[in-house]
Structures are given as structure tokens and as C-alpha cells.
C-alpha positions in Angstrom: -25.2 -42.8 8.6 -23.0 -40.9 11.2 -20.4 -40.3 9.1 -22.7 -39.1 6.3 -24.0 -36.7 9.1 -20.5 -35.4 10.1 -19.7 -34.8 6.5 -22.7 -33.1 6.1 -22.2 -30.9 9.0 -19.0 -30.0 8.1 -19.8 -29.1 4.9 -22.4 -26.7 6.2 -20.0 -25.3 8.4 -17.9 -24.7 5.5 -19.8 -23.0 3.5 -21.5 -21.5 5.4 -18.2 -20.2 7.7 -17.3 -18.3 4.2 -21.1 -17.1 3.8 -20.8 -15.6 7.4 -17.4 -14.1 6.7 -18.6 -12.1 3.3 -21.7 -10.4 5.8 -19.6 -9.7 8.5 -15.7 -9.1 8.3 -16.3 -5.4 7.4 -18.2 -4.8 10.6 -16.0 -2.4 13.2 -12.8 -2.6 10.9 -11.2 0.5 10.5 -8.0 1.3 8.7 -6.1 4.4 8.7 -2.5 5.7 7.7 -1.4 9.8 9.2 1.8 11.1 9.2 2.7 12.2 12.3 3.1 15.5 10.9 2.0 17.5 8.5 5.1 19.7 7.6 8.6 18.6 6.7 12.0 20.2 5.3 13.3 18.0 2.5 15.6 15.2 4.3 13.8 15.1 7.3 12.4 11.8 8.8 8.8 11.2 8.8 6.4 8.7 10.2 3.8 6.9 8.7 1.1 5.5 11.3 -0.8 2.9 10.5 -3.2 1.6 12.6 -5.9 -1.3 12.0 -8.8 -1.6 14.4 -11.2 -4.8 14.2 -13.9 -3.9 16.4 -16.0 -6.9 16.5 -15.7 -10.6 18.1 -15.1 -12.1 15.1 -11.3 -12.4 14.1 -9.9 -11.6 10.7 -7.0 -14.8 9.9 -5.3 -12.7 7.4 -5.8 -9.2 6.5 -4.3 -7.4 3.4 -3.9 -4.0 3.8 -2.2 -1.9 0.4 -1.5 1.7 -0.3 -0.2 3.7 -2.7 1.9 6.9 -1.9 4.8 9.1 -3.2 7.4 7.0 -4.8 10.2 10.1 -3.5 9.7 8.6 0.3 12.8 6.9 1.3 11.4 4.1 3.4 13.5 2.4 6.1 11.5 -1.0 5.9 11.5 -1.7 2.2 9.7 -5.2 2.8 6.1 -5.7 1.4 6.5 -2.9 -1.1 7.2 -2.1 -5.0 8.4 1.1 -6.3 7.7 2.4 -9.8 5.9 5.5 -10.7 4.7 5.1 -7.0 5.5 3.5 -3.7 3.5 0.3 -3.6 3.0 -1.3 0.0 0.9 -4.4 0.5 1.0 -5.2 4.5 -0.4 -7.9 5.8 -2.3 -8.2 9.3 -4.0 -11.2 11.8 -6.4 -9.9 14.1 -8.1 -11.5 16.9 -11.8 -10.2 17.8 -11.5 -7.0 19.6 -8.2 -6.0 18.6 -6.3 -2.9 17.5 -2.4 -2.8 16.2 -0.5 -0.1 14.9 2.5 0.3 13.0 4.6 3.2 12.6 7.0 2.7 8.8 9.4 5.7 8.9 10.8 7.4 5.9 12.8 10.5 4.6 11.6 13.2 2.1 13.5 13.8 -0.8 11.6 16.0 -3.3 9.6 19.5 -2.5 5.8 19.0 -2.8 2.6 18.3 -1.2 1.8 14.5 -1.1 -1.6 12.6 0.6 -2.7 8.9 0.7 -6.8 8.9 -0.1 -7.3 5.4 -0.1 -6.1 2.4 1.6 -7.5 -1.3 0.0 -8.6 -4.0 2.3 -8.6 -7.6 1.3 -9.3 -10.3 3.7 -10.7 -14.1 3.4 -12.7 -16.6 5.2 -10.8 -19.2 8.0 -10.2 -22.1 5.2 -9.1 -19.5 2.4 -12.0 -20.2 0.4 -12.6 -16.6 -0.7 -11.2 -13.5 -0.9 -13.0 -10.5 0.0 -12.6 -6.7 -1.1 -13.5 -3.2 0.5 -11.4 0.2 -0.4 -11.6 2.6 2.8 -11.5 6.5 2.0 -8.7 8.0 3.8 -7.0 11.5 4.0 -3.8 12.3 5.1 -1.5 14.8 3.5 2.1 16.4 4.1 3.9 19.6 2.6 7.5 19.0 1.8 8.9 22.8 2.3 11.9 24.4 -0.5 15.1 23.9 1.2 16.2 27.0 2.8 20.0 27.8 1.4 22.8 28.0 3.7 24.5 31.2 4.6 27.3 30.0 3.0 25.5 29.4 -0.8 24.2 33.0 -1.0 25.9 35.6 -2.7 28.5 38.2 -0.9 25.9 41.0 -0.9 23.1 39.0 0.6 25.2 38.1 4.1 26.8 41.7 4.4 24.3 43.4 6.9 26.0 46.0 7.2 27.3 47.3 3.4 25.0 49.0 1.2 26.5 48.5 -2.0 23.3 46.4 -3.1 20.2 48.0 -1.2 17.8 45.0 -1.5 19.8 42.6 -0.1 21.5 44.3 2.5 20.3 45.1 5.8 21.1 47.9 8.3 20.5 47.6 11.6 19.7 49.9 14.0 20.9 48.8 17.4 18.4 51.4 18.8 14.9 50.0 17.4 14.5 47.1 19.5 11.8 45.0 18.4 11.6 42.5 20.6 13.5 38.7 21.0 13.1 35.2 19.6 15.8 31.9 20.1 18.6 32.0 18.7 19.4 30.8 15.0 22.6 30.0 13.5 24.4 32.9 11.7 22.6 35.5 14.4 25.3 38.6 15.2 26.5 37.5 18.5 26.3 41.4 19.9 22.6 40.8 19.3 22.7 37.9 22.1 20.7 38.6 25.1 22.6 37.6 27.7 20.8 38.2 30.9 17.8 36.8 29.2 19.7 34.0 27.7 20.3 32.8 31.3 16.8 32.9 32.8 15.7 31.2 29.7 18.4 28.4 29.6 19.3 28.9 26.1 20.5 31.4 24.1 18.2 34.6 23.2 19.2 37.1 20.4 17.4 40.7 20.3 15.5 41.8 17.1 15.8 45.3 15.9 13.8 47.0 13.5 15.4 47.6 9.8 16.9 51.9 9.8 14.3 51.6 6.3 11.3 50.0 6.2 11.5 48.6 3.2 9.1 46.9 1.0 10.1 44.2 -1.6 8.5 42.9 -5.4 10.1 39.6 -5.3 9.1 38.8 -9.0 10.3 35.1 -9.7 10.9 33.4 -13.5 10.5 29.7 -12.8 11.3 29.3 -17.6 15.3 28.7 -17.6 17.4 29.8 -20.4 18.6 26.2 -21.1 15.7 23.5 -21.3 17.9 20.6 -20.8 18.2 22.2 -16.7 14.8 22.9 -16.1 14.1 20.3 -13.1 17.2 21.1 -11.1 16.9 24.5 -12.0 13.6 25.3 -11.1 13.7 23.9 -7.7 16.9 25.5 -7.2 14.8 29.1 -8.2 12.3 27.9 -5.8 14.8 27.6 -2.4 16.4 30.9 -3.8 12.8 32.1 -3.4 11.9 30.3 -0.2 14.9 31.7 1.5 14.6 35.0 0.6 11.5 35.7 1.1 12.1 34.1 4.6 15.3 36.3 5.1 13.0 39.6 3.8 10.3 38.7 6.1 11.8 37.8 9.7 13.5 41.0 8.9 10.6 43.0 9.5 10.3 43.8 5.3 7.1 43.6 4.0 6.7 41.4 0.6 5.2 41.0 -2.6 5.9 38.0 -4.3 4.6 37.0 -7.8 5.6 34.0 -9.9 5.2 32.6 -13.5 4.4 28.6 -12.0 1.1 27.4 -11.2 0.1 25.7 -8.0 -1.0 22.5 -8.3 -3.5 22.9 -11.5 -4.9 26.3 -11.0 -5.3 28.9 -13.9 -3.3 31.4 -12.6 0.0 31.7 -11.6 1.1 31.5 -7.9 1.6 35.3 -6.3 1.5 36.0 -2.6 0.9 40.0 -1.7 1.6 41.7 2.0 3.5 38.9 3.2 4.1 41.1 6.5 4.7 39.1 9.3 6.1 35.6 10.2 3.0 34.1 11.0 2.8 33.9 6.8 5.7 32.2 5.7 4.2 28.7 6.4 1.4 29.7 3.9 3.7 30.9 2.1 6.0 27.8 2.0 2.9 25.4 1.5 2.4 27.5 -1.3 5.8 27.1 -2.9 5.8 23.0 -2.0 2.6 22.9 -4.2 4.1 24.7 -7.6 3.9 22.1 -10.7 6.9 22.3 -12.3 6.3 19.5 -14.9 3.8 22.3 -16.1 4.8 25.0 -18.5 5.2 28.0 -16.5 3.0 31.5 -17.7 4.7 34.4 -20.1 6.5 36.2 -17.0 6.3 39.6 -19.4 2.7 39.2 -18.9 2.8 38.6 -15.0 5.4 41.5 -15.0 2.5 43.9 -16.9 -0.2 42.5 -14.2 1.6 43.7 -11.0 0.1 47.2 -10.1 2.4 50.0 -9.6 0.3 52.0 -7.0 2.3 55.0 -5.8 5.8 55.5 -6.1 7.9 55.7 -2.9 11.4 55.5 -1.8 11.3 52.2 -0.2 9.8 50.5 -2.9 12.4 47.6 -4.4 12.5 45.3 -7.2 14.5 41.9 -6.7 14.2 39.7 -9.9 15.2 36.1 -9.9 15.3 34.4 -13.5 18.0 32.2 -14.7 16.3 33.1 -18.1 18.1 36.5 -19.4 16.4 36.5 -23.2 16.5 40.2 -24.8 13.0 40.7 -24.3 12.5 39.8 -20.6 15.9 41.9 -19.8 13.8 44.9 -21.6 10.3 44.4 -19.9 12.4 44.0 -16.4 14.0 47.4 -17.0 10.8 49.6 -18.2 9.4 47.7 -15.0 11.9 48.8 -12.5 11.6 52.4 -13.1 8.6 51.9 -11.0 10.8 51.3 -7.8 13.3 53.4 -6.1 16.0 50.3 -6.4 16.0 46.7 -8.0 18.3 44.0 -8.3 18.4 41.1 -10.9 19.2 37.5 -9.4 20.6 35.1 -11.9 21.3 31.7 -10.9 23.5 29.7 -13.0 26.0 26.9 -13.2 29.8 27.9 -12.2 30.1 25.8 -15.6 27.8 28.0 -18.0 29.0 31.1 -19.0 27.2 34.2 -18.5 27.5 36.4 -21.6 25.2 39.2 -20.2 26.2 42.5 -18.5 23.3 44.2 -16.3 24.0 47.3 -14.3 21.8 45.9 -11.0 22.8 42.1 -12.0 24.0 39.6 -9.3 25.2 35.9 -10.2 24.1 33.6 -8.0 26.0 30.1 -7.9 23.9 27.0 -8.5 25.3 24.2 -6.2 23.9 20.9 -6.4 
């Protein structure tokens, strides 16, 4: 009869330890993943922070928690996950009543876009493993991967020569005499720009800022369609770092800029443009923009964006840069009947050291594609 009884009671406490379990594991467990920031340069290394909080006295034996995220993240700790078309991670947790862990899994970028985790999936059981229990929590975390910005040494001659004019957009004058004011110093600053007695109060080194002898202001009209199909990836994201840097190089230079492209962001209707970009304060809209262009979509006619850019009034600092690797008959004439609306213009043409350029374009500079 008593063992009858213990049997009995055990059996209760078996079932009904897994009736118990279904009601109640969910109560005061949170998940969540962040990256611990929300901007990154391609190459740079990120963390993921994933924290687990069960906020009740009962304790979870074994807690499954799975994700899915961008399969481009280089993760250090490859354990628990599967890459495919995504990155796949299933971790798994014990918690005791009351408790909270985190984990931090670190990773580098390696692809331009914006990426974010909406879900994570929870799946836990009772003590004995008798059943398995399911709940997705909503989560939102998100991260811009910005263009590279090329180095000094990847841009063309006329870009880097401050001080020539024999191409007017992409040279820069400076007038030692317009100061505008002083920021840290960057790599490839003009060292008689350094601020020396400045430099020393602040402990590191301080450049001056002068104002361009022309106050320019710059179309930047970009052609994300190259002339060979069988290039598009590499090329287009190469397009997009010409653009990023720039547009970066125009704007901290105290040029004001009007940039219009063919690609779409993300899976709006109309193609990406960004007018009066005036100050520095914009270039990280700007770069979030470029980060979310699609270009496994097929870009707009960049005829008819070059037909949609309003002229307004003519003036003498008014310049047209072009960049297209495409150079078909029809967009070389549209490009000229457009820049007789500017007082100068320039056409940018990336391309291969291998490909050659059969093309001849009064304002044409070829810019080197290194991968």
C-alpha cells in the first residue's frame, strides 16, 4: 500500500511538475540581443550582447535560445551556429530562479548594408525533459554597415592635388586667410595647417580649417548600371565608396552637395537622392542612406533621373561630377546636353586596369578599380 502511494505521488509530481512548467516558465523571462553600436565601417569589430533574464523563482534546466542574422558577420565563436543564406545560432542557457547572464559573441563586418535581428526563439522544457515548450520574443536591434571610404592613395591624381586647377571639381584651393575654425587631426591633413599652440593644450594634434577661395556647389549624379553585367556586384559597391568618399571629401570641405542616384533604398519607388547636403552633421544620414541601396535590384533609367534634376538658375559655381562605369552612346549624350547647365563638370569612370577604355571624353577622368 505505501509503495502504491509513493508511486502515486510521484507520478503526480511528474505530471504535474511538466503541467506547472507549461503555465509558468514564461513568467519574467526576457531575452534580448543589441549591438553595442549602431554604426560600423566594413571590417570593423562588432559586438553582439545577449542577455537572458529569468525573473521568477522558478529555474529554467535548459533554455534554447536561436536567432537568425546576416550570414556576412564574421563571428569569432563559430560554436552553436550554421551558416547558409543566414547565420544560424542556437545557444543554450541554465538559469536558476532570479538570475540574469549575458553574453557578448563578437564579430566583423564584411559587406555594406543595414542589418537587424527581430526575433529571437525560446525553447525550454520541464525538470525530467518530458516536454518541450515554445515562445518567439519580438526583438529590434539594427546596425548600418557604412561604404568604405577610399584611401588617399586609390583616388585619381587630380582628386589629391589641392592646389592645381587643372580639373575644377576635384581640386581644392585654399585660402590660408579664411579660417574656419579647427577639428583633430586626420591622416593626409597639410601639415602647415597644424595648430601647433593649440595642438599642445589639447594633447593631440589640431589642424586649422579654411574656407574653399570658391564656394562651390556640387551635382554629384551617380550611375549605379555598369557597362559589363558580369561586374555588377563588385562594381557597384565600388561606385558606392567612390560616392561615399567623395561626397565626404566635398562636404568637410565646406562644398555644398547635390547628390542623385539611379539605386533604390531598400524597396522604395524612387531612387535614392540627397539635396543640400551642407554641413557635416549630414554625412551620417547620408552614409545610412548609401549602406541601405539594394543592389540586387535593377537600378532606374539614369537618363530619366538626369531629366528630373531641376536646373534652377545658372551660376558660376555650379559643377557637374558624373560617376558611371557605364559609357553607352546615349548616356554620354544626355550627360553632355545636361552639363551645359553648369559652369564645369567632370565625368568619373571607374574601371578595371584590365578593361580597356575605348572612349574619349573631353572632361573624362579614369578612375582605377582596386579590389
Amino acid at each position: 500500500m505505501v509503495l502504491f502511494a509513493v508511486i502515486a505521488i510521484v507520478a503526480l509530481l511528474y505530471i504535474g511538475q511538466t503541467a506547472y512548467y507549461e503555465r509558468n516558465w514564461t513568467k519574467g523571462l526576457k531575452a534580448s540581443l543589441t549591438f553595442n553600436t549602431n554604426v560600423a565601417r566594413i571590417g570593423d569589430e562588432v559586438e553582439l550582447v545577449e542577455e537572458i533574464d529569468n525573473g521568477k523563482w522558478l529555474p529554467l534546466p535548459h533554455l534554447n535560445v536561436k536567432f537568425m542574422t546576416s550570414s556576412t558577420f564574421d563571428f569569432v565563436n563559430k560554436d552553436n551556429s550554421m551558416v547558409s543564406d543566414h547565420y544560424y545560432r542556437n545557444d543554450i542557457f541554465t538559469l536558476l530562479g532570479y538570475q540574469k547572464t549575458i553574453r557578448t559573441l563578437k564579430f566583423r563586418t564584411t559587406k555594406r548594408g543595414y542589418y537587424e535581428i527581430s526575433d529571437i526563439d525560446l525553447i525550454s522544457g520541464d525538470i525530467f525533459f518530458r516536454r518541450t515548450f515554445a515562445k518567439q520574443e519580438h526583438n529590434y536591434t539594427g546596425i548600418y554597415v557604412y561604404p568604405n571610404l577610399l584611401e588617399k592613395g586609390q583616388y585619381p591624381f587630380m582628386i589629391t592635388n589641392r592646389e592645381g586647377d587643372n580639373k575644377a571639381p576635384l581640386s581644392f584651393n585654399i585660402n590660408q586667410y579664411l579660417y574656419r575654425g579647427m577639428r583633430e587631426y586626420e591622416a593626409g591633413d597639410p601639415f602647415n595647417h597644424i595648430n601647433w599652440k593649440r595642438s599642445a593644450k589639447e594633447q593631440k594634434l589640431m589642424t586649422n580649417i579654411y574656407t574653399p577661395v570658391i564656394d562651390r556647389e556640387v551635382t554629384l549624379l551617380v550611375n549605379l548600371k555598369p557597362f559589363y553585367e558580369n561586374v555588377k556586384d563588385a562594381m557597384s559597391e565600388y561606385i558606392i565608396s567612390i560616392t561615399a568618399t567623395l561626397a565626404d571629401l566635398y562636404i568637410r570641405s565646406g562644398i555644398n552637395v547635390h547628390l542623385y542616384t539611379n539605386a533604390y533604398e531598400g524597396d522604395k519607388s524612387t531612387p535614392f537622392y540627397m539635396p543640400h547636403l551642407d554641413s557635416v552633421s549630414r554625412i551620417d544620414n547620408l552614409m545610412k542612406g548609401l549602406s541601405m541601396l539594394n543592389t540586387s535590384r535593377e537600378p532606374a533609367d539614369i537618363i530619366d533621373v538626369m531629366r528630373d534634376i531641376k536646373q534652377g538658375e545658372s551660376r558660376d559655381n555650379r559643377v557637374l561630377v558624373m560617376v558611371s562605369n557605364d559609357r553607352t552612346n546615349q548616356l554620354i549624350s544626355a550627360y553632355s546636353a545636361l552639363k551645359k547647365h553648369y559652369s564645369d563638370s567632370c565625368f568619373i569612370m571607374p574601371e578595371f586596369d584590365s578593361v580597356p577604355i575605348k572612349l574619349e571624353i573631353p572632361d573624362m577622368v579614369y578612375w582605377e578599380v582596386k579590389l
